[in-house]
N, C-alpha and C positions, 0 to 999 in steps of 0.2 A: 815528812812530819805528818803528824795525824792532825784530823781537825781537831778544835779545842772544844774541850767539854766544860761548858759553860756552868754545868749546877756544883763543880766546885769554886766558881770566883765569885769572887766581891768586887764589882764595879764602880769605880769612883768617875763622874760621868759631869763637868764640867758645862754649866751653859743649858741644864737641864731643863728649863722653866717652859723653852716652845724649840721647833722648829727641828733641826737636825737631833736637838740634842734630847727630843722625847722621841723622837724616832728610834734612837739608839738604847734608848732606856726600855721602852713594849718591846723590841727588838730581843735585848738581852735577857729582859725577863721572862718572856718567852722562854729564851734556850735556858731560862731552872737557872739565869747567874741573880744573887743577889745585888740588889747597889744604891750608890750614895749618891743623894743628889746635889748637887752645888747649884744657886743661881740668887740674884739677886731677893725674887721675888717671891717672899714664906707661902703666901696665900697659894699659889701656882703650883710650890713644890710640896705642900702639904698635900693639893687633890692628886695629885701624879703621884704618889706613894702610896696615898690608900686606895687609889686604882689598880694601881701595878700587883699592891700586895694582897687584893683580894682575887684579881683576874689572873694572877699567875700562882700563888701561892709563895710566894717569897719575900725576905726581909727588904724592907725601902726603906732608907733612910730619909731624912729631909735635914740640907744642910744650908742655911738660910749665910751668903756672905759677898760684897760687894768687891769683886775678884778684879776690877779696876787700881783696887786699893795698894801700896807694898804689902810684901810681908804674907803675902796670901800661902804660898807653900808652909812655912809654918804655921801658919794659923788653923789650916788642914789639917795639919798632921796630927797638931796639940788634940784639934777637936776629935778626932778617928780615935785616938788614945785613949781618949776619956771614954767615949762610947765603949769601949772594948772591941772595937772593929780593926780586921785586917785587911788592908785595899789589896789584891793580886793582877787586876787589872785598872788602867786609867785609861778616859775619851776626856782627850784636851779638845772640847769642843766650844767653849766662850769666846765670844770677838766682834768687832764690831769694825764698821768703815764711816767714813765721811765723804763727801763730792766735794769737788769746788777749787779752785787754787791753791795752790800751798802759802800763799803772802797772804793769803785774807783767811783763811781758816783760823778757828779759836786755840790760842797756845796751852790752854788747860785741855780743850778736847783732845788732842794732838799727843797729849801727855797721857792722857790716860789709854786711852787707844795702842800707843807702844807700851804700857805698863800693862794691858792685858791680853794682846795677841802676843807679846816678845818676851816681858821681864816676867811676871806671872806662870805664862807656861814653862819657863826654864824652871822658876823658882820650885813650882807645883811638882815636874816631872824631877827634879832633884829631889823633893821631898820623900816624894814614893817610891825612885829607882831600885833601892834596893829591895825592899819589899815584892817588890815585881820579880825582879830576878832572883829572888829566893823561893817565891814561890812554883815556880819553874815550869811553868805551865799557862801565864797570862799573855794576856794582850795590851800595848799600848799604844793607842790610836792618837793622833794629831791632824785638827784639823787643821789645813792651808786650804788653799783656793785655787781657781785656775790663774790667778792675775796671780801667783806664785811664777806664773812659767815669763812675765812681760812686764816690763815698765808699762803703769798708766798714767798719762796725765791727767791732771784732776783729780787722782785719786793715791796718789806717789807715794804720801806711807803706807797707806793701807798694804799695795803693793809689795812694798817693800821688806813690811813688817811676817806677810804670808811666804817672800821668799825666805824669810829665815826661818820660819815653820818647819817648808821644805829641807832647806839645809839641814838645817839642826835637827831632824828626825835621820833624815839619812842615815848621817853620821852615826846616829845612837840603834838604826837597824844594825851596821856592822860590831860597832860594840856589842850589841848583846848576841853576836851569832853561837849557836852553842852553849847558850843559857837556856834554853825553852822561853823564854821571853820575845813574842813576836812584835815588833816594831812597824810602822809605817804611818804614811802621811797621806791622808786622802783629799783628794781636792776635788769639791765641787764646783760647776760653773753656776748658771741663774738657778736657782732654788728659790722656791715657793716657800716664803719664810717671814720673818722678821725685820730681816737683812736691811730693805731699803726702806721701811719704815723710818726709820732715822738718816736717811740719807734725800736730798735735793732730789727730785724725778728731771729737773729742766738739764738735760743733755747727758744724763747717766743714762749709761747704757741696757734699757730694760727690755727693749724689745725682742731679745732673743726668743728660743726655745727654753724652758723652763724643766727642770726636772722635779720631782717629788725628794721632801725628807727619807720617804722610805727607801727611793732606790737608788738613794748616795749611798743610804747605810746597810743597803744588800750589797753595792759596791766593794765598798770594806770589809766584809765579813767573808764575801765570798772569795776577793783574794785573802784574807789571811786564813781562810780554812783549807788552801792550795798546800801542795806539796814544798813548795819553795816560795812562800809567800816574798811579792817585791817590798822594797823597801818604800815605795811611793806608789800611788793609784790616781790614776783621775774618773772623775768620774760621767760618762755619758760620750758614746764616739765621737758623737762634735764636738766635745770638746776635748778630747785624747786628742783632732786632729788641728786643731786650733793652738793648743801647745806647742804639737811639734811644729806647728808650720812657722815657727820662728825660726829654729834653725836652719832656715833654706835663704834668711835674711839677713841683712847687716843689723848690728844694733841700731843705727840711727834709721832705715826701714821701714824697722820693726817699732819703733814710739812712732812714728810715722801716722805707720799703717792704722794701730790701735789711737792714735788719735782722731783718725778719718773716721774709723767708725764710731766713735761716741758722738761725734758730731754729725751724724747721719741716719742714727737708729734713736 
């Protein structure tokens, strides 16, 4: 496959307001794709668009919508329609985590949390699948995490919620083989972001080594502009090797292991 020539797409770019997911928006805009931004926050998404589309010369949309909510893939789709906009690529990049016990955590946070890493993104990438793969030439990025590859305690939806990420991109990389519709799931480890601004610091694991927004999202682009892009990425060696070093462990180990270290970093 050839790389993808970005100044014919339209990027629908999830989660856009900070962090990964402006990374992947200057990113894009760069490579001449035009795109739509999704995030809660108007004010945020209003300057991110008339940045982008003065420093790169391309259309930005600003699409102001609380993607925690149901119903969000239609409510995209309705609004792309009215605009007269065609998405040809989407960055499921919205989500969020929590710390802390599963017994004591908020049953509404909890809820919304799996309505925007789980039900949202199914809903969202159902919304626009076809469109992708008619246009025969896009990208569709999902973001998971590295806690996609491990059970975390303390942190057990979250977890949980990223291995379906994982999963459910997989799957729709081999679906789409053969459509020019390239698929994959990128997973970051510590990212300098947002992230744990909303999460407890008392025994979450931060101490690691950090990567930047930008070089998750050269991560991504540089596999899918491969000859045989995979259907999953991780992104940063240590953490490629922190992944795989589950598989050398039993399951019980391996919650083990990763629970020594949260309690030790």
């Amino acid at each position: 496959m050839t790389a993808v020539d970005y100044r014919k797409q339209t990027t629908l770019i999830t989660g856009a307001s900070s962090g990964i997911g402006v990374a992947f928006a200057h990113e894009l805009a760069q490579r001449g794709s035009n795109v739509v931004l999704v995030a809660r926050r108007l004010d945020r998404l209003e300057a991110l668009s008339g940045e982008l589309a003065t420093t790169y010369g391309i259309q930005a949309t600003a699409m102001p919508l609380d993607l925690s909510l149901p119903g969000a893939g239609e409510t995209l789709a309705q609004e792309v329609a009215r605009r007269g906009l065609t998405v040809t690529s989407l960055v499921n990049n919205a989500g969020f985590g929590t710390y802390g016990p599963f017994h004591t955590d908020d049953a509404k946070r909890l809820q919304e949390m799996i309505n925007l890493n789980v039900a949202n993104l199914v809903d969202i990438s159902r919304a626009f699948i076809e469109q992708l793969r008619a246009s025969g030439s896009g990208v569709l990025i999902n973001v998971a995490s590295l806690a996609a590859y491990m059970p975390i305690p303390n942190m057990a939806v979250y977890a949980a919620t990223k291995a379906f990420v994982l999963s459910f991109t997989e799957g729709l990389w081999q679906e789409s083989l053969g459509t020019g519709l390239r698929v994959i799931a990128l997973s970051p480890g510590l990212t300098r972001t947002e992230f744990f601004d909303g999460i407890s610091s008392e025994g979450a694991s931060t101490g690691g080594t950090f990567q930047t927004p930008q070089e998750v999202v050269t991560t991504a682009l540089r596999a899918l502009d491969g000859r045989t892009p995979p259907p999953s990425v991780i992104s940063g060696r240590r953490n490629h090797l922190m992944a795989n070093s589950g598989r050398l462990l039993s399951r019980r180990r391996t919650v083990l292991a990763v629970a020594a270290t949260n309690q030790t970093t």
